[in-house]
C-alpha positions as CSV (number, residue, x, y, z in Angstrom):
1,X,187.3,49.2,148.5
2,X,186.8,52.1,151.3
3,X,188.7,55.1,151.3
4,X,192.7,52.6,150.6
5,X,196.1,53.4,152.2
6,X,198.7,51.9,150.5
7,X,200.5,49.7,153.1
8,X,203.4,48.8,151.2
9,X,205.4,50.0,147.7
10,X,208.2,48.7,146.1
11,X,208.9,48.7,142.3
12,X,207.2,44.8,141.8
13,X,205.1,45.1,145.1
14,X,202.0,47.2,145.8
15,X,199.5,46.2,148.8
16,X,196.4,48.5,149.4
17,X,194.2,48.0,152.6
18,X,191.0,49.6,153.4
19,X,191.3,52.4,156.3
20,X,189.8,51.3,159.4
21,X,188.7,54.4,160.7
22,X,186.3,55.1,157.3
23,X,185.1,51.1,158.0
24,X,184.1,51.4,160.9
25,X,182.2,54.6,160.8
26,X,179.9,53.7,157.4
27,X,179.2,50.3,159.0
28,X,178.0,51.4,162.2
29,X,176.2,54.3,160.5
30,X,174.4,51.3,158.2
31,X,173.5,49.1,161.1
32,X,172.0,52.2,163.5
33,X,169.9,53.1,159.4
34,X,169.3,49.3,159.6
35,X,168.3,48.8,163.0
36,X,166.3,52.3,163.0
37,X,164.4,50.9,160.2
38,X,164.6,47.4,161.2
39,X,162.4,48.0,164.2
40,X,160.8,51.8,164.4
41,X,159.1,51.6,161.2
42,X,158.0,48.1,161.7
43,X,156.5,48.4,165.5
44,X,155.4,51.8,164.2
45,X,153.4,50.0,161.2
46,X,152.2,47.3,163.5
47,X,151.0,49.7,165.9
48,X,148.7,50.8,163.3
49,X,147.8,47.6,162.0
50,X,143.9,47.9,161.6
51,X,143.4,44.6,159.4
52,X,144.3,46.3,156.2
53,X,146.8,45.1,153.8
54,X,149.2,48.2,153.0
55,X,150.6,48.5,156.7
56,X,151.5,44.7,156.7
57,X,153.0,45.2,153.3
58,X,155.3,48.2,154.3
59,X,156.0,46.5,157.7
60,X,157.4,43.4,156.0
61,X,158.6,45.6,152.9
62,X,161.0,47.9,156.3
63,X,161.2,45.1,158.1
64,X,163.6,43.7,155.0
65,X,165.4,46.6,154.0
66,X,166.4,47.3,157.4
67,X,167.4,43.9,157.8
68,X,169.6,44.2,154.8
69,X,171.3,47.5,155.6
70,X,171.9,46.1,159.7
71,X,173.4,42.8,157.9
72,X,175.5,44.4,155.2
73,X,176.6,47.5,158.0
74,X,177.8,44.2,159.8
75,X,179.7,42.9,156.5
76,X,181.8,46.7,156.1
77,X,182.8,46.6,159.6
78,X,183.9,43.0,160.5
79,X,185.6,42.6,156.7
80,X,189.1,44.0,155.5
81,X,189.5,43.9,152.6
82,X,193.5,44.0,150.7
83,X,194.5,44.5,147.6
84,X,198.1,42.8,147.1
85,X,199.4,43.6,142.9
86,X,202.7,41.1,143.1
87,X,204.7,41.3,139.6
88,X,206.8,38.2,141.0
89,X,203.4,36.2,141.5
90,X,202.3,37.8,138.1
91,X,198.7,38.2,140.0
92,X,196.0,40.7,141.9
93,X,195.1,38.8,144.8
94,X,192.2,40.7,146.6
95,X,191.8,39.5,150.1
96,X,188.4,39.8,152.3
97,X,189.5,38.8,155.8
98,X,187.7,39.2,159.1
99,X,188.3,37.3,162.8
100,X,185.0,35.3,161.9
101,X,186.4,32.5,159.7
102,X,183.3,32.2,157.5
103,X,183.7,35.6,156.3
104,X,187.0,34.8,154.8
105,X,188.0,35.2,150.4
106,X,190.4,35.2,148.2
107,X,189.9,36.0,144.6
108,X,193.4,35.6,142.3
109,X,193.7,37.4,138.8
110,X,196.1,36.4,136.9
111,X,198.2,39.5,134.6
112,X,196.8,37.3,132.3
113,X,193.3,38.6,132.2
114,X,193.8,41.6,133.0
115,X,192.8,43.8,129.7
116,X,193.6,47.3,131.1
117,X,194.0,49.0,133.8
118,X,190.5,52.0,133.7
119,X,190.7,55.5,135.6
120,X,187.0,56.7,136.1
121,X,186.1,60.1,136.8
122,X,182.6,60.0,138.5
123,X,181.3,63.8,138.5
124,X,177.5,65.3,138.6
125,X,179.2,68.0,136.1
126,X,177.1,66.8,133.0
127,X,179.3,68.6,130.5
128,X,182.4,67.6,131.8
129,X,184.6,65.0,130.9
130,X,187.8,63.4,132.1
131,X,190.3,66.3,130.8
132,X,188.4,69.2,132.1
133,X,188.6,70.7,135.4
134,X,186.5,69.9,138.7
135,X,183.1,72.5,139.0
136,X,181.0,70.6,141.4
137,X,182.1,70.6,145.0
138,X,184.9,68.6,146.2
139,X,182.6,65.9,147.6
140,X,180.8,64.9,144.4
141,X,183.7,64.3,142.4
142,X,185.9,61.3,143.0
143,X,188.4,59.3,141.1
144,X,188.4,55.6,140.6
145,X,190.5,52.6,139.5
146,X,189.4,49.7,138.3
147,X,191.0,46.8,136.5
148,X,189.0,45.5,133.5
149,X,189.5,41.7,133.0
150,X,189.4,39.6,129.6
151,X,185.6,38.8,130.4
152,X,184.8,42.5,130.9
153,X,183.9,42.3,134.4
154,X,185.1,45.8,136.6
155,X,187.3,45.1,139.9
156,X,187.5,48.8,142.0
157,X,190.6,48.6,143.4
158,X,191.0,52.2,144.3
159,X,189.2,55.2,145.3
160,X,190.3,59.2,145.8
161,X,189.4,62.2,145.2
162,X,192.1,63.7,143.7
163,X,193.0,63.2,140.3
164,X,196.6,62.9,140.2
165,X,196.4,60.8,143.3
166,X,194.2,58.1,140.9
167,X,196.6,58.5,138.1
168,X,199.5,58.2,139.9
169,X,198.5,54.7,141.8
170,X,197.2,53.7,138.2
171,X,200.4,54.4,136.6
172,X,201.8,52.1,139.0
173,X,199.9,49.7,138.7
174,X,200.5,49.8,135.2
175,X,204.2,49.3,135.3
176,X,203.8,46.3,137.3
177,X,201.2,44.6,135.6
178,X,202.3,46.3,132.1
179,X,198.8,46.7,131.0
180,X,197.6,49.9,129.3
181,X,195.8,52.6,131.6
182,X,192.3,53.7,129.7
183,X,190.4,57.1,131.2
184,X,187.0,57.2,131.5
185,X,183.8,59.6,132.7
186,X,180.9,58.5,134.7
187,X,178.0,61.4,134.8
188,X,175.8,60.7,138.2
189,X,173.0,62.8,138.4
190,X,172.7,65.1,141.1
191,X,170.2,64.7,144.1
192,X,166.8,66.3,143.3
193,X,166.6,67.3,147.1
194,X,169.7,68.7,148.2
């Protein structure tokens, strides 16, 4: 889920949505990366097409991945995607819907299977962990919640880059579903070229 806004709150009810603006914005940026290499680096490579083997191979090779980015930039911005934690239903329903029918899911997990409720601190600080303070800059850091179900699969429900924000939406979450928060650090290296 993209940058959520929590549309509704009560003390059984919480529904996250993703925020429109953000959507829109990374898929369009995704389809003018796919498009770009989509077709620039392919005509480019075809251009220079002299019966050898490596231009075909990195035509095709740019031809795919920019097919893939222009598809999936598609995907971000037709999709919304809704997060609905019900304690009355006793489920997480997570919604993808979009004005294209085909594009339409629902996946349901039960309280049942949900093992705990996981806060993530994803930093490029190696030496940091979840307790100790932010060093990076603001934009590497971010906070994460993700419910861990019985099979050990991850569901992100929740993304910000403050920590109390995180812990707070966790927290509720937790009385709801009344399921023990866990905290967790994720070390990402750092870009090589800044």
């Amino acid at each position: 889920m993209m940058a959520p806004i929590v549309k509704k709150e009560t003390e059984d009810t919480i529904v996250l949505v993703d925020s429109t603006v953000d959507r829109v914005f990374v898929g369009l940026f995704e389809i003018a990366v796919g498009s770009f290499s989509a077709l620039m680096i392919s005509s480019l490579t075809f251009a220079e097409l002299n019966g050898g083997l490596l231009p075909l191979i990195v035509m095709v090779v740019s031809g795919l991945f920019g097919a893939y980015l222009l598809l999936w930039g598609l995907r971000i911005t037709l999709v919304e995607e809704t997060v609905i934690i019900d304690k009355r239903l006793r489920n997480v329903d997570i919604m993808e819907e979009s004005f294209i029918k085909y594009l339409k899911s629902i996946k349901k997990i039960p309280f049942l299977d949900i093992k705990n409720i996981e806060v993530v601190y994803d930093t490029e600080c190696e030496k940091c962990d979840y307790d100790s303070p932010s060093t990076s800059s603001w934009i590497s850091n971010s906070w994460g919640v993700s419910l861990i179900t019985s099979d050990e699969d991850s569901v992100h429900i929740y993304q910000s880059r403050y920590k109390s924000k995180a812990e707070t939406m966790a927290e509720k979450i937790c009385k709801i579903t009344d399921v023990k928060v866990t905290h967790r650090t994720h070390y990402t290296p750092p870009d090589p070229c800044p």
